[in-house]
Residue, then its C-alpha position, 0 to 999 in steps of 0.5 A: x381404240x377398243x379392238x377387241x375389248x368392249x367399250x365400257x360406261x363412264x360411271x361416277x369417274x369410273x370406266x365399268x362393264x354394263x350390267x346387261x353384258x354387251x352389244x354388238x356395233x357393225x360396220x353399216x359398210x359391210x354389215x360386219x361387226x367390229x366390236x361390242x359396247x357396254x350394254x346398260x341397264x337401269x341399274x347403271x343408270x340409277x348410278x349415272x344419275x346418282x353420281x350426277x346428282x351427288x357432284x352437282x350439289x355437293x362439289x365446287x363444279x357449279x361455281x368454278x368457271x375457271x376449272x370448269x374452263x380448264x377441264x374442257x380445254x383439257x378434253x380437246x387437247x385429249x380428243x385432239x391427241x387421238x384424232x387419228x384413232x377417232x377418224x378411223x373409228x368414226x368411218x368405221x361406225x358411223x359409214x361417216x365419209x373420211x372428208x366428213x370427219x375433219x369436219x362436222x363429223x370430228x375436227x369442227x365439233x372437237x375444236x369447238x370444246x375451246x369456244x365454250x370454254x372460253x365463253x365461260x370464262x367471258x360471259x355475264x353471269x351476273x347484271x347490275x340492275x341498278x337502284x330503284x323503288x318498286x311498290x315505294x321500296x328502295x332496292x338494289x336489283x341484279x341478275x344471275x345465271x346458274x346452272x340448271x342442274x342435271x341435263x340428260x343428253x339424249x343423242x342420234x346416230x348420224x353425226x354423234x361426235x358433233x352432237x354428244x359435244x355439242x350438248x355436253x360442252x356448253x352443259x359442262x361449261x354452264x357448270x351442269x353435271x351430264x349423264x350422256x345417253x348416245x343412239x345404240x348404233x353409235x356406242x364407240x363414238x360417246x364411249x370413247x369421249x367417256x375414255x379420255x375424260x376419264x384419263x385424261x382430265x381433270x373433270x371430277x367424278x359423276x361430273x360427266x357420265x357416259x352410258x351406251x345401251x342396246x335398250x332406247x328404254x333407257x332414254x326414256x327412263x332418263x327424261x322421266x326420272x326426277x333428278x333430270x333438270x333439263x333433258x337435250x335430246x336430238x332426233x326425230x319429231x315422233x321420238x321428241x314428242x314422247x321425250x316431251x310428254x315424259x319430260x311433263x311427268x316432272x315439268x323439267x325443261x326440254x331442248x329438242x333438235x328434231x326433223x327436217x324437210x328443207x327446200x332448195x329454192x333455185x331463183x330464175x336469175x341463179x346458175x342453174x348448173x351450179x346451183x343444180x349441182x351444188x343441191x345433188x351435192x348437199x342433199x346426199x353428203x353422208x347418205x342424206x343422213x342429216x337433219x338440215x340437209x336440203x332434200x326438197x328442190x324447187x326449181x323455175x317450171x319452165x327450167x325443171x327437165x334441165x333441172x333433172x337432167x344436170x341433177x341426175x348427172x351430179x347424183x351418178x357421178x357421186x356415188x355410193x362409195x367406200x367411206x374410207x376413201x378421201x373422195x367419197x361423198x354418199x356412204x352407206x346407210x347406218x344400218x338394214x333398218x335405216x336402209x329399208x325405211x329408205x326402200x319403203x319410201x322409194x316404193x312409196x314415190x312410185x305409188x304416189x305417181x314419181x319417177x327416178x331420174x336416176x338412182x331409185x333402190x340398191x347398187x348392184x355392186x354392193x352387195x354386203x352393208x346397208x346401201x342406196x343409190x343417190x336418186x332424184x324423185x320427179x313428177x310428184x306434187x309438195x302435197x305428196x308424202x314423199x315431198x313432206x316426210x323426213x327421209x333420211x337417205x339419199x332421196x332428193x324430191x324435184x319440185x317445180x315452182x312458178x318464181x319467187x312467192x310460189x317458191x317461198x310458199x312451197x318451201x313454208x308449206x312444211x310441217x317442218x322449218x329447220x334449215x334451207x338454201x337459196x340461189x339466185x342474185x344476192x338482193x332477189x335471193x336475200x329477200x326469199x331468205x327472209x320469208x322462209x320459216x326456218x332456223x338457218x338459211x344458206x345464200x349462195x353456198x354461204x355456209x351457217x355452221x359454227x360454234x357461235x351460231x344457234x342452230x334449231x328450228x321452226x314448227x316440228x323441227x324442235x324447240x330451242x337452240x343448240x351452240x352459239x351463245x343461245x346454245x349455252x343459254x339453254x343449260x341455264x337458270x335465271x334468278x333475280x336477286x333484289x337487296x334492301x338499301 
């Protein structure tokens, strides 16, 4: 989509060069360059914010749901239209498999504009209390929902179209202004969403702004600045907390989507094979690279060689391959430093006394882009650092458990509770679904994914709830209006 021309910002409606010149975005598959992104500044972000500020106050965005609605369809006819140049540009940038792309990685997240447009159109805005007479007063009470103003979208790099729309689509359609900050890694990916809104819709200016920077002080500046009203931020734990503490300068409201460690308990009445297989599968899908993905194994002791064996199996055979290829499952990592924190925890798991049953450092046929091997760590306790802290690679733990109430223990022995899975007979596997301490919970390959359902987390893993109607709950204000009868 770009080529040889950088990207550029989405500023106040315009399609503008960043001051700070430009940077490069690589190829985590073979470490190359591919292009450059706008590089912003401080200045372009006193801009963004600037022009986001001026169109929530002084234009009809607010108060329009119809043309707020209408917009949003606008844009995923847009990103739809260019689909093709999206996937190759997603696949390329982001390492993301092409099967990924026409799901949570691009398809999914692009049709789901449509959801929130038409939520807009349908929710309560407005509730009629009724009459009553507090303090002896006869008055007529009702709720609105307004917008909350300003929301400063801060995302990561692993899934950026599911996460930049998954933040601006309901904070457009609440009627909120955006100023979207995406994860320097991934700039084409948010650059291009600046492109065709700018295009190819209606959207009014400053309404949506779109500023990739090399500098992840920007996003700071962002959760700092005072015109900021909410700031949705998704990431890591440790990045969360300072986004929160400098959200606290100005007490402005905070969504975070933050870590995981999720645990995949394997019951005793489960089909061990497909229930071994189908975590392999799950937990290294895009490199291990997502935050709810099941990375933790529980499985029956006595059942725990078995386990390895038909775990280390389906690893092998998954790869790492080329993304680009239809039938890749685990691609490269995002970058050289993603790939040697990966390292550094491998290192770390045979210092805590682990074992790889396969897998265990980088592919001796791929020497150029930043990859790891599907690998499955044995031997270690759920108190070992490698078992509690996020990874974010294709690192899958074994853990053994001793039937149910150890598995539910185990799994909730977390910093963590974002998401988890369970195998095993419907009414045993329903029954540890309800104990677990997370936001989402997969029974038996039951898939939770979707624009209708709230996603987030327990503990450390974030607070609040992003998509569904929750989701579009966060980008609002509350205010009770009580009339004199």
């Amino acid at each position: 989509m770009f080529g040889n021309t950088p990207s550029p910002l989405l500023l106040d409606g315009r399609l503008v060069p960043g001051s700070g010149g430009v940077f490069d975005t690589v190829d985590p598959a073979t470490g190359q360059v591919i292009g450059q992104a706008a590089d912003a500044t401080a200045a372009d972000l006193d801009q963004a914010l600037t022009a986001a500020r001026r169109a929530f106050d002084e234009t009809g965005w607010s108060s329009d749901v119809t043309f707020r609605a209408h917009c949003l369809r606008q844009l995923r006819d847009a990103l739809q239209a260019h689909s093709d140049e999206l996937r190759e540009l997603t696949i390329s940038e982001v390492g993301a498999p092409r099967f990924l792309t026409f799901g949570a990685q691009l398809d999914a997240p692009v049709a789901d504009l449509g959801w929130f447009a038409d939520l807009a159109e349908s929710y309560a805005w407005e509730t009629d209390l009724g009459r009553a007479e507090p303090m002896g007063m006869a008055s007529h009470r009702r709720i609105v929902r307004e917008p909350a103003g300003i929301v400063a979208a801060i995302t990561p790099w692993n899934f950026p179209h599911q996460i930049n729309l998954a933040k601006a689509g309901p904070a457009l359609a609440a009627g909120n202004t955006v100023v979207l900050k995406p994860a320097p890694d991934t700039p084409w990916c948010a650059a291009a969403l600046g492109v065709l809104a700018a295009n190819e819709t209606d959207l009014p200016p400053g309404v949506l702004n779109v500023v990739t920077s090399s500098d992840h002080g920007i996003g700071a500046l962002l959760a700092a600045d005072d015109r900021v009203d909410l700031v949705s931020f998704t990431g890591s734990t440790g990045t969360g907390r300072a986004v929160m503490a400098s959200a606290a300068t100005t007490l402005k409201r905070v969504f975070l989507e933050l870590g995981g460690k999720s645990a995949f308990i394997v019951l005793d009445d489960a089909d061990l094979k497909a229930a071994c297989s189908y975590a392999a599968f799950a937990g290294v899908t895009h490199a291990g690279q997502g935050c709810a993905l099941t990375t933790r194994v529980l499985v029956p002791r006595d059942r725990y060689d078995e386990a390895a064996a038909i775990m280390a199996k389906t690893l092998t055979r998954l790869g790492p391959g080329d993304p680009s290829d239809d039938g890749t499952i685990c691609g490269p990592l995002i970058s050289a430093g993603q790939r040697d924190r990966v390292e550094a925890f491998l290192r770390l798991a045979l210092d805590e006394g682990g074992a790889f049953a396969c897998g265990g450092g980088r592919p001796a046929d791929r020497r150029d882009g930043f990859w790891i091997e599907p690998t499955l760590v044995t031997g270690l306790s759920n108190d070992s650092r490698t078992a509690r802290e996020e990874i974010f690679g294709p690192v899958l733990v074994l853990l053994p458990h001793d039937g149910d109430d150890d598995a539910v223990r185990i799994a909730n022995d977390s910093p963590y509770g974002l998401s988890g899975a369970v195998h095993g007979s419907p009414e045993r596997a329903n029954a540890v679904a309800a104990r677990l301490r997370t936001g989402t919970v997969s029974v038996n390959g039951g898939v939770w994914y979707g624009a209708d359902v709230p996603f987030g987390g327990y503990k450390q893993s974030g607070i609040g709830r992003e998509m569904g109607v929750a989701g579009f709950e966060e980008y609002l204000e509350t205010k009770a209006i009580a009339e004199g009868a």
